[in-house]
C-alpha positions as CSV (number, residue, x, y, z in Angstrom):
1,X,108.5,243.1,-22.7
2,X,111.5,242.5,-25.4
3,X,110.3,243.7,-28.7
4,X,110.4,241.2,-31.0
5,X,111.6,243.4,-34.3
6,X,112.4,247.1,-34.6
7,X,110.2,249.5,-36.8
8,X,111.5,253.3,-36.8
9,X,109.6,255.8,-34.6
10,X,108.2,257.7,-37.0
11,X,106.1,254.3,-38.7
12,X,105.0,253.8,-34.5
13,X,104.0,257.4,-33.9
14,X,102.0,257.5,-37.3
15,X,100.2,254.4,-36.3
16,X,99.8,255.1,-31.9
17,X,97.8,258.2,-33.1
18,X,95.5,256.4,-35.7
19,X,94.6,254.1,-32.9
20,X,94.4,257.1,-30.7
21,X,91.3,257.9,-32.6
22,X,89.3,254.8,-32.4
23,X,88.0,253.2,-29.0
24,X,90.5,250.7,-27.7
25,X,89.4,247.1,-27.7
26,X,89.7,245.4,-24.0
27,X,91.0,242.5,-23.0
28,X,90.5,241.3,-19.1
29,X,93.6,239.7,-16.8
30,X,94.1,238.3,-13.8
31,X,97.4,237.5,-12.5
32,X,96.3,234.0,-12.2
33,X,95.4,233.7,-15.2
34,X,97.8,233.4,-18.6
35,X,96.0,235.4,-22.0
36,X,97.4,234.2,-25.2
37,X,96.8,236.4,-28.5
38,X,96.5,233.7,-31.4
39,X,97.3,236.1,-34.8
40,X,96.6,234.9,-37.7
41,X,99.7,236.4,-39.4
42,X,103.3,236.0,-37.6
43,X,103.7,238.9,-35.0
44,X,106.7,241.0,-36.1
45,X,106.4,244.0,-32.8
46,X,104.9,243.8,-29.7
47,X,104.5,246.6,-26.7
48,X,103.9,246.4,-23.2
49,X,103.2,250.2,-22.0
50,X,103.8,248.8,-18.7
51,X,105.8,246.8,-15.9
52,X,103.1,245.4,-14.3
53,X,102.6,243.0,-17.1
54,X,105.0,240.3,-18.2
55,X,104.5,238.9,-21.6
56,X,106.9,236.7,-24.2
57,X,105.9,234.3,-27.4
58,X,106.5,230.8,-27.6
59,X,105.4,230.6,-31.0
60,X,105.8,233.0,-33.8
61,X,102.0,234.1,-34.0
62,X,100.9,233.7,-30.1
63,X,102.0,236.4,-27.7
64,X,101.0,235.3,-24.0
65,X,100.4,238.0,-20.6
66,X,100.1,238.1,-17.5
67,X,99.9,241.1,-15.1
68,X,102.4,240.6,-12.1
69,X,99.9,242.6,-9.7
70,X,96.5,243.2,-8.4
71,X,96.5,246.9,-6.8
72,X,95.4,248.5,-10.4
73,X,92.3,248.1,-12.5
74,X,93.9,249.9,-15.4
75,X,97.0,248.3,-16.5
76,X,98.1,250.0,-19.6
77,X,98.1,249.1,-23.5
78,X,99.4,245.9,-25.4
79,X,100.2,246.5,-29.2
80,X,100.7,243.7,-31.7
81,X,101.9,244.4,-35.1
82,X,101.8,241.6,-37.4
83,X,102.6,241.1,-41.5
84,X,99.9,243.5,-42.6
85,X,98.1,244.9,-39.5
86,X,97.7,246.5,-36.4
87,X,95.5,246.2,-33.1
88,X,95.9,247.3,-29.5
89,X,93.8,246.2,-26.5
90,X,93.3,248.2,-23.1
91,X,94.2,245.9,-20.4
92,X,91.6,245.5,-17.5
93,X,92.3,243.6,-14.2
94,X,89.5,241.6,-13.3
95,X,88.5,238.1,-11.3
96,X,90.1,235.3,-12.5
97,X,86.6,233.4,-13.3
98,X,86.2,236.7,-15.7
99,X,89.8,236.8,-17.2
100,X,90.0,236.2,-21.5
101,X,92.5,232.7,-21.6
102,X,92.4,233.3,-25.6
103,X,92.0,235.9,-27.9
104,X,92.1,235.3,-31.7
105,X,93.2,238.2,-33.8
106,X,92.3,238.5,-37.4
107,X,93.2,241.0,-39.8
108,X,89.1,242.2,-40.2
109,X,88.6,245.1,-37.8
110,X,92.4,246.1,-37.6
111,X,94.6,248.9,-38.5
112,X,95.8,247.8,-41.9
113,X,99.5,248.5,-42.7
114,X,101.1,248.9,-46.0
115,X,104.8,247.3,-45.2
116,X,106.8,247.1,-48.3
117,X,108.7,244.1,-47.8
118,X,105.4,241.7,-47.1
119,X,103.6,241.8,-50.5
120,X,101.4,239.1,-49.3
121,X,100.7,237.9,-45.6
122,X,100.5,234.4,-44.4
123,X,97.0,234.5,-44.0
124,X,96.4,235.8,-47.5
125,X,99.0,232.8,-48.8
126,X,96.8,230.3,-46.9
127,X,93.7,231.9,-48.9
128,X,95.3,231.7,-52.2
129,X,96.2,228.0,-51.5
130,X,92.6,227.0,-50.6
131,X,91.5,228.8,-53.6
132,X,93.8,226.6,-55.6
133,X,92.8,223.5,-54.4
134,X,89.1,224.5,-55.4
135,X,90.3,226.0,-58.8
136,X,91.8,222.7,-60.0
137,X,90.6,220.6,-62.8
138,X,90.0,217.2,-61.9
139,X,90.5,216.5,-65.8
140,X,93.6,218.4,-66.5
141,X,96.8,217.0,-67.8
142,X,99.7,216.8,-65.4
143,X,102.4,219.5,-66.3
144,X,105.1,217.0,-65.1
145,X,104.7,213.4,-63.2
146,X,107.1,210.7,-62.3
147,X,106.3,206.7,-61.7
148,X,108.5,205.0,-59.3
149,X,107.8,202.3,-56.7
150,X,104.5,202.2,-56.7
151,X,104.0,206.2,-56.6
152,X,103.1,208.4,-58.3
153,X,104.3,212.7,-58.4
154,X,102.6,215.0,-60.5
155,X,102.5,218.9,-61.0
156,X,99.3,220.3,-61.2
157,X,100.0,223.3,-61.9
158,X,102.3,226.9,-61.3
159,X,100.4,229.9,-60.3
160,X,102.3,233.8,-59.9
161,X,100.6,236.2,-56.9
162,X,102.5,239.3,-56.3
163,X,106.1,238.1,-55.4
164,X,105.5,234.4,-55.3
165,X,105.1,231.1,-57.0
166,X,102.4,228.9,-55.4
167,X,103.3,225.2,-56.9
168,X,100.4,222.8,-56.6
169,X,101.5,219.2,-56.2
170,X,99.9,216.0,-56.1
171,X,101.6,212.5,-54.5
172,X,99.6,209.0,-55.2
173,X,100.6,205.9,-53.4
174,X,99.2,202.9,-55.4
175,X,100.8,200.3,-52.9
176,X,99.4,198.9,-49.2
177,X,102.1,200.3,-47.6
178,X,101.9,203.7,-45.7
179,X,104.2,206.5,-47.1
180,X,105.7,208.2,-44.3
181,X,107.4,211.6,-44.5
182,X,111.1,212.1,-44.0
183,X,111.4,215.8,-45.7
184,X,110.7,217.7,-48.7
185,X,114.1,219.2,-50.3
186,X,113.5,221.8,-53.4
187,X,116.5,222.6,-55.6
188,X,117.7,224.4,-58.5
189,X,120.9,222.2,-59.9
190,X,122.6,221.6,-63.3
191,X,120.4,219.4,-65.8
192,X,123.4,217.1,-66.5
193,X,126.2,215.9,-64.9
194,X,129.5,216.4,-67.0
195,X,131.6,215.7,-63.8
196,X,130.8,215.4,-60.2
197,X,133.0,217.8,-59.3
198,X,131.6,220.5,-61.5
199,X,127.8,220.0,-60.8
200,X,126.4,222.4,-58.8
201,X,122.8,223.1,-56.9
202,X,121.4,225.6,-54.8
203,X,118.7,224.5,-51.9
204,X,115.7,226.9,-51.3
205,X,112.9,226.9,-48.8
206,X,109.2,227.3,-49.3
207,X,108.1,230.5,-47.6
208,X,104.7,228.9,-46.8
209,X,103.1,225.4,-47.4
210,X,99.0,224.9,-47.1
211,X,99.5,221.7,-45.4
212,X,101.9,219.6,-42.6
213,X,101.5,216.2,-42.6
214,X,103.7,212.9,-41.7
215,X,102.4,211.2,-43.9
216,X,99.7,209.5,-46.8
217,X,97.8,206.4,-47.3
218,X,96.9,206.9,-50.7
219,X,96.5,210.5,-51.5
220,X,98.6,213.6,-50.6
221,X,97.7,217.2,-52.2
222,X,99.5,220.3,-51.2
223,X,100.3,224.0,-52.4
224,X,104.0,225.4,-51.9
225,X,104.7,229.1,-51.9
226,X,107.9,230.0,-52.8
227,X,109.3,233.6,-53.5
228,X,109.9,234.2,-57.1
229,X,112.7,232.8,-58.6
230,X,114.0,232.1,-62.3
231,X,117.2,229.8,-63.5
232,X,118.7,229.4,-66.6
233,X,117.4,226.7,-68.9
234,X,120.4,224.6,-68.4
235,X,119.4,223.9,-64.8
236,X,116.0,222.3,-63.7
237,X,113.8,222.7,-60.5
238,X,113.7,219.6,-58.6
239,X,110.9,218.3,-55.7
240,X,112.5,215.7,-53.9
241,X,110.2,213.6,-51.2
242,X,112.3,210.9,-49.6
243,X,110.3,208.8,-46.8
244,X,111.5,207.6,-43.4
245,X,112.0,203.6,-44.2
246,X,115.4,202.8,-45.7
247,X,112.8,201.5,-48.2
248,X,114.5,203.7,-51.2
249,X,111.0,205.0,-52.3
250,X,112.2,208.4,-52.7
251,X,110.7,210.6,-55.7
252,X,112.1,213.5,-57.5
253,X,110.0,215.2,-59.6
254,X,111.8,217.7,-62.3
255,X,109.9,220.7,-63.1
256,X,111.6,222.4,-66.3
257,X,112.4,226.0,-67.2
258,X,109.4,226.4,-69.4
259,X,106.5,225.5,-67.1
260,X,108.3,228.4,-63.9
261,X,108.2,230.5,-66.9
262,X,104.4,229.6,-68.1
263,X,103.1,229.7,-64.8
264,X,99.7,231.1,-64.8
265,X,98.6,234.2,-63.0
266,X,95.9,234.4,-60.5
């Protein structure tokens, strides 16, 4: 099995002897059979302790095996180390009609890891988001909104966690007409433009958004986590949602300096 990122040897020894201590999980295969992990957090290291068991991941948080023989009951450990934990599972050869197709791994019960560079996981991001959504105020006066075309952008609000801005926006549609998606661009850039060939912006990418969707009816809500960032007050922070139609109903909401530095802790 290729590992998927490189820890140092002394992190993986520290953490092979903590599981060492605890009873191993099991997890049954056949060689009929394919068993895909389903991690709630993006795997970043994965271990095979042996040949006799192929594995790879076609998407960033599934790892898939399958053992390549049948002449041992015992075939080794698997270890999966995602943003903030650790688990490893004994792999058993059994039957097919008794082999696991899908194991779902959540952080509860693992070996928690304390990696520097991951302040918060994906699946604590997803967890702040929802709690935003709940925390909102029905009532509460838009930070910043645009009117175009029938639709409508607002900000709801700028929260700080950790490292990261979660950015809660709201899209209305107030036409018949179906908005569909093209892309979501987000970019710092100059607040005027003294000459085109002096104006400059910079393009950043969320880290993590709640929801994916092609597109809205009426109503569109979603929370965009974004790692911290600040820009001088001569520049502006710009949403830009543009739709699939050459229709021109493309918004761009501009968030100034002052609410990115206001934005609320929670």
């Amino acid at each position: 099995m290729k590992h998927i990122s490189v820890f140092t040897i002394a992190i993986l020894l520290s953490l092979n002897s903590i599981a060492q201590d605890k009873e191993l999980k099991k997890v049954y295969v056949n060689e009929h059979v394919t068993t895909h992990f389903v991690c709630s957090e993006p795997i970043q290291y994965v271990d095979i302790s042996t040949n006799k068991v192929l594995g790879d991941m076609p998407l960033s948080n599934i790892l898939r095996i399958k053992p390549v023989t049948n002449d041992d009951t015992d075939l080794g450990v698997v270890t999966i180390l995602a943003q903030k934990y650790m688990v490893q599972f004994q792999m058993v050869y059994v039957d097919s009609k008794d082999a696991d197709k899908q194991i779902s791994v959540q952080q509860e019960g693992t070996i928690g890891l304390m990696v520097p560079e991951v302040s918060l996981s994906m699946e604590e991001m997803k967890t702040f988001c929802k709690q935003i959504l709940l925390k909102k105020d029905k009532k509460a006066k838009a930070k910043e909104r645009i009117k175009k075309y029938g639709m409508e952008a607002r900000l709801n609000n700028i929260y700080t966690i950790g490292d990261y801005f979660f950015i809660d926006i709201t899209f209305k549609n107030k036409s018949n007409i179906q908005y569909d998606i093209d892309q979501f661009r987000f970019k710092i850039e100059d607040k005027k433009i003294v000459k085109s060939t002096n104006f400059q912006q910079v393009e950043i990418s969320p880290e993590y958004q709640l929801y994916e969707t092609d597109g809205f009816k009426k109503k569109y809500r979603n929370v965009f986590v974004f790692k911290k960032f600040t820009y001088p007050n001569k520049k502006t922070f710009t949403i830009e949602l543009s739709e699939k139609q050459i229709s021109g109903r493309n918004l761009i909401l501009k968030i100034d300096y002052k609410e990115v530095m206001n934005a609320d802790t929670f």
